[in-house]
C-alpha positions in Angstrom: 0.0 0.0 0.0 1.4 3.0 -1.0 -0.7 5.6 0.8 -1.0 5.4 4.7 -1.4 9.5 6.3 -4.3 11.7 6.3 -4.0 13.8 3.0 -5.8 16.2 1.5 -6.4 15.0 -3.1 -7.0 18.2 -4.9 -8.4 16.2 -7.8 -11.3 15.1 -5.9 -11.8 18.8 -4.0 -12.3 19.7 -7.9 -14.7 17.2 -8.1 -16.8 18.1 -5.7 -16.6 21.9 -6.7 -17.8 21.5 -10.2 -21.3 20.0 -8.7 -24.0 22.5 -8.7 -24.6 24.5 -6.2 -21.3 24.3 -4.8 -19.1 27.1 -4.2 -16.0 25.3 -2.4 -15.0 22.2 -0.8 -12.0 20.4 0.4 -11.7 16.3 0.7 -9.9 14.6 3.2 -8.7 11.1 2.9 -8.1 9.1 6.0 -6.7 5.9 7.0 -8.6 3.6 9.3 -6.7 2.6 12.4 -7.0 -1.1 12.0 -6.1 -1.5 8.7 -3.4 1.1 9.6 -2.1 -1.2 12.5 -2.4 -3.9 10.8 0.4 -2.6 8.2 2.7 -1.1 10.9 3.1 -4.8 12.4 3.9 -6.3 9.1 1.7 -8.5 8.1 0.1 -8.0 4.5 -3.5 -8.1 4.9 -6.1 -8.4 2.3 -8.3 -5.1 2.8 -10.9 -3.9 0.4 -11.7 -0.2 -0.4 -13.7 0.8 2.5 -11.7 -1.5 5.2 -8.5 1.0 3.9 -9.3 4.6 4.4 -12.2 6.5 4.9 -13.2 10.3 3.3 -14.3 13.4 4.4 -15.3 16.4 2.6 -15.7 19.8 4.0 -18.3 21.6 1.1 -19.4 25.5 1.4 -22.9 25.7 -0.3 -23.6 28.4 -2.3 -26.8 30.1 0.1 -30.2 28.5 -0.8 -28.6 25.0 -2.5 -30.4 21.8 -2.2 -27.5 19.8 0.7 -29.1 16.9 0.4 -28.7 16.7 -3.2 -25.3 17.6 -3.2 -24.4 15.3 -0.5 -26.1 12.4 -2.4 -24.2 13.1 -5.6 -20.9 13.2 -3.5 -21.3 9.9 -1.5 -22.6 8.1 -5.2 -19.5 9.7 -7.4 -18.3 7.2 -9.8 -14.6 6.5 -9.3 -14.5 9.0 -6.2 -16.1 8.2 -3.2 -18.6 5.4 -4.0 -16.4 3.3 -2.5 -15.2 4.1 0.2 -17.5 5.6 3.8 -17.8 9.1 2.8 -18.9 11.8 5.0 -20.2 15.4 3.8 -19.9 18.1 6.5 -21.3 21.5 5.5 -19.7 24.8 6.3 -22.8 27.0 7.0 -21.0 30.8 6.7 -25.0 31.6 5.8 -26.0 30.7 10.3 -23.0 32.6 11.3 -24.0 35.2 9.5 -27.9 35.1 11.2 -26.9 34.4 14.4 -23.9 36.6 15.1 -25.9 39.6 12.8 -22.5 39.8 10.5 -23.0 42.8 7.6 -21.6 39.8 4.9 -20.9 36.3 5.0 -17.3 35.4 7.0 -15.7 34.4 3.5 -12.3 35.4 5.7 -12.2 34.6 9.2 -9.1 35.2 11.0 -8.3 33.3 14.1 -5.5 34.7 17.0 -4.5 32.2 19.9 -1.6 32.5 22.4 0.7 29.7 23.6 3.7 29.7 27.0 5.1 28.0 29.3 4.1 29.5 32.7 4.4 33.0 30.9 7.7 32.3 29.4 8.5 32.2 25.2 4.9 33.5 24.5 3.5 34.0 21.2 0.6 34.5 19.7 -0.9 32.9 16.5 -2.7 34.1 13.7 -4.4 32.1 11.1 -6.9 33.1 8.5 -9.4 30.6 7.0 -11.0 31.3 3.5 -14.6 30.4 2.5 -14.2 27.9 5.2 -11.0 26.3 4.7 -7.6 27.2 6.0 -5.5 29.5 4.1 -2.2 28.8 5.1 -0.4 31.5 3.1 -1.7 34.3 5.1 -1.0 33.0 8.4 1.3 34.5 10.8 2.8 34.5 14.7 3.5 37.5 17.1 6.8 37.2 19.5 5.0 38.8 22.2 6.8 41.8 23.9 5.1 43.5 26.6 3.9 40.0 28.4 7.3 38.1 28.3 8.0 35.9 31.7 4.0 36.7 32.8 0.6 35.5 32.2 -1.5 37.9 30.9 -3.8 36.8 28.1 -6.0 39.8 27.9 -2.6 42.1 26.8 -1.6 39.2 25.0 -4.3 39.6 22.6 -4.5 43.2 22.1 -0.6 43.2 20.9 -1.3 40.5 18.7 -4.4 42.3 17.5 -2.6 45.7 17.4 0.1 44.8 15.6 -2.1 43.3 12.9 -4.8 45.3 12.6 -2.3 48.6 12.5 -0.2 47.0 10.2 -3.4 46.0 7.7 -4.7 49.4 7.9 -1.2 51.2 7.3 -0.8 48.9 4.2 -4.3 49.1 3.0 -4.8 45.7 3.0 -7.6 43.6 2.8 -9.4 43.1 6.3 -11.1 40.0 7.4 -15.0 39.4 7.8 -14.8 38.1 10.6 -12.3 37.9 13.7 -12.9 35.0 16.0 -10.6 35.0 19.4 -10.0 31.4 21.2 -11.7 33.2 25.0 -14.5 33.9 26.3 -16.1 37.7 26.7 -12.6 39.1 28.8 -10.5 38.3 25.8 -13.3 39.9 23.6 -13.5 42.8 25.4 -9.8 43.5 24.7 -9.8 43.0 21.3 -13.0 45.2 20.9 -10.9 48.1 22.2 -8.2 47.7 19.9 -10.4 47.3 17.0 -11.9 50.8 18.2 -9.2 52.6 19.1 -8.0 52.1 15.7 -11.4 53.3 13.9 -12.2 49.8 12.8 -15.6 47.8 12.7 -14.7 44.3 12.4 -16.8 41.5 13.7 -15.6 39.8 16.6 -16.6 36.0 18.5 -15.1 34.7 20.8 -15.3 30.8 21.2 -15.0 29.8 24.7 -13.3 26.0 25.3 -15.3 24.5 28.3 -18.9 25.0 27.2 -18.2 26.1 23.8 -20.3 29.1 23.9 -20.1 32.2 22.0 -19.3 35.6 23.1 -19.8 39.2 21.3 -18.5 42.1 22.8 -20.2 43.7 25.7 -22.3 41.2 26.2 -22.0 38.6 29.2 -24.6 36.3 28.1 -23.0 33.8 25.4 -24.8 32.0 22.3 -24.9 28.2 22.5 -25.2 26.6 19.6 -26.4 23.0 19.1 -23.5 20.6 18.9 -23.9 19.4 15.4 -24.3 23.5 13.8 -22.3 23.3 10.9 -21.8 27.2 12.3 -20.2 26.0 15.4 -18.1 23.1 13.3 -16.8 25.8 11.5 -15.4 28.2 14.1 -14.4 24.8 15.7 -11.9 24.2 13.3 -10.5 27.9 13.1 -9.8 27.4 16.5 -8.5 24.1 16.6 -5.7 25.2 13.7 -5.0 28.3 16.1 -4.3 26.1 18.9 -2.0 24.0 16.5 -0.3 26.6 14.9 0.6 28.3 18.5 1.6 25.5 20.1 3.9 24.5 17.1 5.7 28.1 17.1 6.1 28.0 20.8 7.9 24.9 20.7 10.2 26.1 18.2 10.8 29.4 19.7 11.4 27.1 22.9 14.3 24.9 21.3 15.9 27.8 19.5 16.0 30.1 22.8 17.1 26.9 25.2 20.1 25.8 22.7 21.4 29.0 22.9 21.7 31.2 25.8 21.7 35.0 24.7 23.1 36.2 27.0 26.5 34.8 26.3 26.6 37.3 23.4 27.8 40.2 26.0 31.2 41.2 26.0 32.3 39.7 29.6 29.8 37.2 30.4 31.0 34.0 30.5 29.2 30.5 31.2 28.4 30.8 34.9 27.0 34.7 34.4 25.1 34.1 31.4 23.3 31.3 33.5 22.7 33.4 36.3 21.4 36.2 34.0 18.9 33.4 32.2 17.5 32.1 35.2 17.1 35.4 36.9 15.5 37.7 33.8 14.7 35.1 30.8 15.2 37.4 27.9 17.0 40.5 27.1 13.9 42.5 27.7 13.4 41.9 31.0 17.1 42.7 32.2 16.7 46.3 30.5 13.9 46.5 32.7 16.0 45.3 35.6 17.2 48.1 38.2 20.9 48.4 38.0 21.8 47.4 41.6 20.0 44.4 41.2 22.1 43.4 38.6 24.8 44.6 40.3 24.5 42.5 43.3 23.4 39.5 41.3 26.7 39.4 38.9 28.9 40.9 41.9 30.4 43.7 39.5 30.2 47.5 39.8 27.7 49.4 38.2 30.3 50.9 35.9 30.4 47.1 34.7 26.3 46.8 34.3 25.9 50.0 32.3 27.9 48.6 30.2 26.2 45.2 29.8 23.2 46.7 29.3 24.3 48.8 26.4 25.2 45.9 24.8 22.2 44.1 25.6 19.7 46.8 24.4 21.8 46.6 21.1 21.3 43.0 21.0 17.9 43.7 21.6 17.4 45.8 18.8 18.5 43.3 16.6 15.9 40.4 17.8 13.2 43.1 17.0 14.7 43.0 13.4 14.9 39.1 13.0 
């Protein structure tokens, strides 16, 4: 067998999108863990074409299109699915649109999520889905600055937000529909007042984990949705890619910072100082903020010594900003 991981097959997305009534769609094929086990161990089994993978297709209906019809001529494709256990999810930007009162269907959502480690190596993540499917070119990830070495998710999001949002609008770029925050109506909130201090209008949800319930800004009382809302599966998955996506550029950021210690890069600081200096401020940042007699006492040098060090670190600094 020649295929065994999930993959996306582009010819049969086409498929699906030349159907009527269909204005995008994305197919998944899957393998099914027995038959998938059963090939790991070694053994040769004979499988047929359902007992080998499964597919899923996510479809965006144009608004008004007959599902069931669509679905059917999916699931009976010649040559396609017919064969194998197919399952049709539809990506309803039409209820989101009703229920959260949007202006224009979400074609372009845009998801932000942050990932640390007890405060430490935070980032936050930014990923944009298009007419309900991810769109990986246009996703990005925020170093945080101001909340490095604490936990603070509220100012967590509105730098993320602020960067991009000031960014977009200096640029003149194309905003999204749609701006759905992994939090419940605190993390909201922040976002709102980013969005409004920079003259913007652009719809916000948040999409809190436990209960998944939805939160607009100002407004304490969430929207529950039923579980199967092809509404809520949609924002599901936006958030689910933004918790991937975070995690995944934490953990980099995470090796890269712990296989190399800055702070050896300072004229004077050897092994033992550059140690001291990690464990005590974690990153560059923080030991600009430090008070000079502090860091003093800690390296056991004269201040003379530390100004020094520091002038060195804030050009160090500088050029992390630049990276």
């Amino acid at each position: 067998y020649t295929f065994w991981g999930k993959g996306v097959s582009q010819g049969h997305s086409d498929a699906i999108r030349r159907i009527e009534g269909v204005l995008d769609a994305k197919q998944y094929t899957i393998p099914v863990d027995a038959a998938l086990e059963s090939v790991r161990s070694g053994s040769q089994p004979q499988l047929t074409t359902r007992q080998k993978h499964t597919r899923e297709c996510f479809v965006v209906a144009e608004e008004g299109a007959d599902k069931e019809r669509i679905e059917r001529e999916i699931v009976t494709m010649k040559n396609y699915f017919d064969e194998y256990d197919t399952t049709v999810h539809f990506i309803s930007m039409e209820e989101l649109k009703e229920i959260l009162n949007l202006p224009t269907l979400p074609h372009r959502i845009e998801g932000f999520d942050i990932a640390h480690i007890a405060g430490k190596f935070p980032v936050a993540s930014l990923i944009s889905f298009y007419n309900g499917n991810p769109d990986k070119k246009n996703y990005r990830y925020f170093r945080l600055k101001t909340t490095d070495g604490i936990i603070d998710d509220f100012n967590s999001m509105r730098e993320a937000t602020s960067r991009r949002y000031t960014r977009l609008l200096n640029e003149g770029a194309e905003l999204p529909d749609l701006i759905m925050i992994d939090g419940g109506i605190g993390q909201v909130n922040a976002v709102y007042g980013v969005l409004k201090s920079l003259g913007l209008d652009i719809p916000i949800v948040g999409l809190a984990e436990k209960n998944e319930e939805l939160y607009r800004p100002n407004n304490s009382t969430p929207i529950i949705l039923p579980r199967r809302s092809d509404g809520l599966r949609l924002l599901q998955r936006v958030r689910d890619e933004t918790h991937r996506f975070a995690t995944t550029q934490n953990q980099k950021l995470r090796t890269k910072l712990n296989t190399q210690n800055v702070f050896k890069n300072i004229s004077g600081i050897g092994e033992k100082k550059a140690a001291l200096l990690l464990k005590k401020y974690i990153s560059l940042e923080n030991l600009l903020n430090a008070d000079i007699s502090e860091i003093s006492q800690l390296l056991k040098i004269n201040n003379q010594k530390v100004e020094q060090i520091l002038k060195e670190a804030k050009t160090l600094f500088d050029n992390q900003l630049k990276e």
